[in-house]
C-alpha positions in Angstrom: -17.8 12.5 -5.6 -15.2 12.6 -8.3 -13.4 9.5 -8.5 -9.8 9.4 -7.5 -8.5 6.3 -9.1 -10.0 6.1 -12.6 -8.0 9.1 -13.7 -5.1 7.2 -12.8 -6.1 3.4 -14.1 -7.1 5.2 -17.7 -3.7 6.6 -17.9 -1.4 4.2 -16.2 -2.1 0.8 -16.1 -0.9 -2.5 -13.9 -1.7 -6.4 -15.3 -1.1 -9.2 -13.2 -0.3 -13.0 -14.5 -0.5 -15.9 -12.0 2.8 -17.6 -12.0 1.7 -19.9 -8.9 -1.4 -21.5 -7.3 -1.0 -24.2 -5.1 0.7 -25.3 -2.1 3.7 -24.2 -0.8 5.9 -26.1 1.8 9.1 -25.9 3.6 11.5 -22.6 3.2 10.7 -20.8 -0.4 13.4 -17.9 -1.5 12.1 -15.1 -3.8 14.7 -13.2 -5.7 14.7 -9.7 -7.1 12.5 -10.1 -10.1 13.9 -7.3 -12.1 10.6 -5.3 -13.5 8.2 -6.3 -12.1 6.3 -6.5 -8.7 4.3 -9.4 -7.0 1.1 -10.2 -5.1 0.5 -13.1 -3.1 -3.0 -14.3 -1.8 -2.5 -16.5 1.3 -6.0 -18.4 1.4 -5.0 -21.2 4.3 -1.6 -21.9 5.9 0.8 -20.3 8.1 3.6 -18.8 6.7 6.8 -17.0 8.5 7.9 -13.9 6.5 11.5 -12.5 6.4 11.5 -9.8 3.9 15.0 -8.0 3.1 15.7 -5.1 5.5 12.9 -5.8 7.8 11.4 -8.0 10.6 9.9 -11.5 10.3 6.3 -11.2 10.2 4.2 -14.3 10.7 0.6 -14.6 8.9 -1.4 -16.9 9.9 -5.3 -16.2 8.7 -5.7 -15.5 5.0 -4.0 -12.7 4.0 -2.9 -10.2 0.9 0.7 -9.5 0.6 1.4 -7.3 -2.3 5.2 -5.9 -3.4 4.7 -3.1 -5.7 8.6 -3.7 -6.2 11.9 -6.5 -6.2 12.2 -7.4 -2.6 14.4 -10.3 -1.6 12.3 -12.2 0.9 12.0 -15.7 2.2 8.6 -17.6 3.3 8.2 -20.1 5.9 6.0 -22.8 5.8 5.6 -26.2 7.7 7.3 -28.7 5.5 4.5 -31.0 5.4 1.1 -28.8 5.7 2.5 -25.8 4.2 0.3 -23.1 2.8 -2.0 -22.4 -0.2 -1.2 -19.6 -2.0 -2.1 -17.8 -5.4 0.9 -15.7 -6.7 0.9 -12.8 -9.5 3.6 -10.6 -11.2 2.5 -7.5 -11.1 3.5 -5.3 -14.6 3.3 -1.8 -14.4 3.0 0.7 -17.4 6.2 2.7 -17.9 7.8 0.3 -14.9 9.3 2.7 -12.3 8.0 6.0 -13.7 4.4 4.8 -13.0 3.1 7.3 -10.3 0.5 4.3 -8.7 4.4 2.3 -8.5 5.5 5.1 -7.0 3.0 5.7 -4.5 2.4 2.2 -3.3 4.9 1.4 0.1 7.3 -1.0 -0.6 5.1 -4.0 1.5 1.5 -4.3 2.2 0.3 -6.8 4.4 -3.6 -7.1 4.5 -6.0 -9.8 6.3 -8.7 -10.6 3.9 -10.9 -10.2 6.2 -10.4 -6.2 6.2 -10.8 -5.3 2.6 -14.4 -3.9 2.0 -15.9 -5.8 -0.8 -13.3 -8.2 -1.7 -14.8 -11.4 -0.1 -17.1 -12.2 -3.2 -13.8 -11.4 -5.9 -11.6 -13.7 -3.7 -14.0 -16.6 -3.5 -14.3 -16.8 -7.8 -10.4 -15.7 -7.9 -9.7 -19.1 -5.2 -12.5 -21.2 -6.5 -10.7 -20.8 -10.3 -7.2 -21.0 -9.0 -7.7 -24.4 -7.5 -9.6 -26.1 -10.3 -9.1 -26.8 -14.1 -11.5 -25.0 -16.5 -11.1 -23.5 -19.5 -10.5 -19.6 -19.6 -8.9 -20.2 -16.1 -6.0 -18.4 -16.0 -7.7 -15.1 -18.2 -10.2 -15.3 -15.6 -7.4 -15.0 -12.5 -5.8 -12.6 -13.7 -8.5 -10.0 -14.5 -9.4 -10.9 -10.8 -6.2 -9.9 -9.4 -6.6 -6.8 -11.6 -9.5 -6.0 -9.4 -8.2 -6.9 -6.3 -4.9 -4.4 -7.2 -8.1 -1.3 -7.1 -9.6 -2.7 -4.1 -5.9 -2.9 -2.0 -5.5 0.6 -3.6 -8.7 1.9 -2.1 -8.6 0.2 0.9 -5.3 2.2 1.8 -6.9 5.2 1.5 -9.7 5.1 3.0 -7.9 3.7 6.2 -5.5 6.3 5.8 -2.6 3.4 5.6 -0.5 5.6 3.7 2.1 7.9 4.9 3.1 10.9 2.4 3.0 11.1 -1.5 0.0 11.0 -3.7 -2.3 8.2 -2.0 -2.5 10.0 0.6 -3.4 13.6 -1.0 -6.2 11.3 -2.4 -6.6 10.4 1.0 -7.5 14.1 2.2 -11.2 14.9 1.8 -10.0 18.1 0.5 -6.7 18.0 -1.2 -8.4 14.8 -3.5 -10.5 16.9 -5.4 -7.2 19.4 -6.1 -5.0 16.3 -7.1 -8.3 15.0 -9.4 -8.5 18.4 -11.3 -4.7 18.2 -12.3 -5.3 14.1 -13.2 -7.8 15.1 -15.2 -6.9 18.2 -16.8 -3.1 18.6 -16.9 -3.5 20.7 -20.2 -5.3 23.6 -18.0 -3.2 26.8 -17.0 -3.2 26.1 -13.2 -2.5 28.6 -10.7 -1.7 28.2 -6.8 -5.0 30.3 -6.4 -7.2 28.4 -9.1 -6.1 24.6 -7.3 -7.0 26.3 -3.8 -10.6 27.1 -5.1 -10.7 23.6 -6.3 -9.9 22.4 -3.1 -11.8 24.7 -1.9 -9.0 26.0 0.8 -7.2 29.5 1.3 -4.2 29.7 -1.1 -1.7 29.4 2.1 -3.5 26.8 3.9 -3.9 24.9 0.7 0.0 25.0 0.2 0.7 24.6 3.5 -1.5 21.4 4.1 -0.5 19.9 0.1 3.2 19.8 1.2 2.9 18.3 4.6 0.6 15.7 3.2 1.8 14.9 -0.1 5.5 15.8 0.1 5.4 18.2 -2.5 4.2 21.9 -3.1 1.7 21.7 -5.6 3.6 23.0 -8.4 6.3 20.2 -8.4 3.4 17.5 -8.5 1.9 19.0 -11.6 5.4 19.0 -13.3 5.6 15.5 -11.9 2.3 14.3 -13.1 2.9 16.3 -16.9 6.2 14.7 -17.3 4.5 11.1 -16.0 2.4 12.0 -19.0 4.8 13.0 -21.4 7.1 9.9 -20.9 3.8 7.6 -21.7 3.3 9.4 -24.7 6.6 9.5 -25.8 6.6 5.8 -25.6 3.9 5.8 -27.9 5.7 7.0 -30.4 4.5 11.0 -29.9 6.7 14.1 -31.2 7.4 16.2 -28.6 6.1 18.8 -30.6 2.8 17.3 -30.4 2.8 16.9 -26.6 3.4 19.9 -25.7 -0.1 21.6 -25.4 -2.0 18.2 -24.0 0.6 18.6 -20.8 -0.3 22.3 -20.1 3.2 23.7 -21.9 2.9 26.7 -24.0 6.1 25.8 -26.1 8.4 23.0 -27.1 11.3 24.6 -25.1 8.8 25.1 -21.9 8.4 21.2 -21.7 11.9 20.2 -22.6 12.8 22.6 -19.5 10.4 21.0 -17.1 11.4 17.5 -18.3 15.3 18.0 -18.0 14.6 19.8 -14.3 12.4 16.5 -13.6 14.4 13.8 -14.8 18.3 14.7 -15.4 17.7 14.5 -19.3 16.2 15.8 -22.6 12.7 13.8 -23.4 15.2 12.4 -26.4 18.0 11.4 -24.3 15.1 9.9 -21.8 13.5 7.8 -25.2 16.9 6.6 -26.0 17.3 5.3 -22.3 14.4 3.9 -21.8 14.1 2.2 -25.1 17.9 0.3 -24.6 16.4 -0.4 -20.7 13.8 -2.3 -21.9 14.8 -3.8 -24.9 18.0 -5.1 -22.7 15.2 -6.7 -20.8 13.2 -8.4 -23.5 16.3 -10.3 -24.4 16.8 -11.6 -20.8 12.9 -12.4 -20.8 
């Protein structure tokens, strides 16, 4: 079976860096962290959550909370026995424009216990967090890289996701369309050619893309192109030498797509994005 996520991983990545391991105790605020995302592995402890915006929700068996983005929230703990956590930022390529950021809900809240596959990761990743060795913190942070894929395809294969593209990748049919155009966003696809793929009837293929993903399958493929062109932009790529590896047949083709995506000319985007994040390297 073709696999859903390395398309994905090869062109858009996420790093983790462990900023806490440890206990925690008494009543902890997390602001905003502008850029960035976090995951928290609870390994013993009860902790009371109140996350902006929604209800308190109390954990209290070792748990995986992740935050694909800023979220004012609050934790709980008994002041004395608190609770031992291990705590990552979570960087994704391209920040906001990165489809898995985009995809993810804005809180996950997993029990260990239920994630296929993760016990033997989360045993080194606690084992290392708690002790001093060399290579330690290299070592917990490629962990919680692995862990990020594991939440990832745990959600879909429990069909945690509502709408958007992790749950196309979801649908046992609609995966292998989304797949094709992750793979091969250069090819001339057609409404007809993606329904072969998906092996569906053009309209039921259309019909079923949109109620699932959100999207008719057309506005996804100028999504995913653009999500493309933006990373190679960043690189430092001419437009001019984009265009054909994005499926355009001209300059002017993908500068249309691009403005009806995102408000802007590719060069207007650049010049954005590059005073963004320059603005927050000098805060960093």
């Amino acid at each position: 079976m073709t696999d859903r996520l390395e398309s994905l991983f090869n062109n858009f990545s996420v790093n983790a860096r462990v900023f806490h391991s440890g206990r925690l105790c008494g009543i902890n605020s997390l602001d905003e962290d502008e850029g960035c995302g976090q995951l928290h592995l609870v390994k013993k402890g009860r902790i009371e959550i109140h996350n902006q915006g929604q209800e308190k929700l109390l954990v209290t068996e070792p748990s995986l909370l992740l935050y694909p983005r800023p979220l004012a929230r609050r934790f709980i703990t008994d002041a004395t026995e608190g609770a031992e956590l291990v705590c990552a930022n979570l960087y994704f390529e391209g920040g906001n424009s990165n489809p898995i950021h985009e995809a993810l809900p804005a809180f996950v809240c997993l029990p260990l216990s239920v994630i296929d596959g993760a016990e033997a990761i989360l045993d080194v990743l606690f084992e290392e967090a708690f002790e001093t060795r060399c290579g330690r913190q290299v070592l917990i942070n490629k962990l919680f890289d692995v862990g990020l894929i594991q939440i990832l395809r745990h959600l879909m294969e429990s069909a945690q996701v509502n709408g958007g593209m992790l749950a196309g990748l979801s649908h046992p049919k609609l995966r292998k369309s989304l797949v094709a155009m992750h793979e091969h966003p250069e090819k001339n696809w057609s409404l007809n050619s993606l329904a072969e793929t998906a092996g569906m009837s053009r309209s039921v293929f259309a019909n079923t893309f949109r109620e699932c993903v959100g999207s008719t399958p057309g506005n996804y493929l100028q999504s995913w192109r653009v999500h493309l062109t933006k990373k190679a932009l960043r690189s430092g790529r001419a437009v001019k030498l984009i265009i054909f590896d994005v499926g355009y047949s001209s300059e002017a083709a993908l500068i249309r797509a691009f403005k009806s995506q995102c408000g802007m000319t590719p060069k207007e985007w650049l010049r954005s994005d590059q005073s963004t994040h320059g603005a927050n390297k000098r805060q960093i």
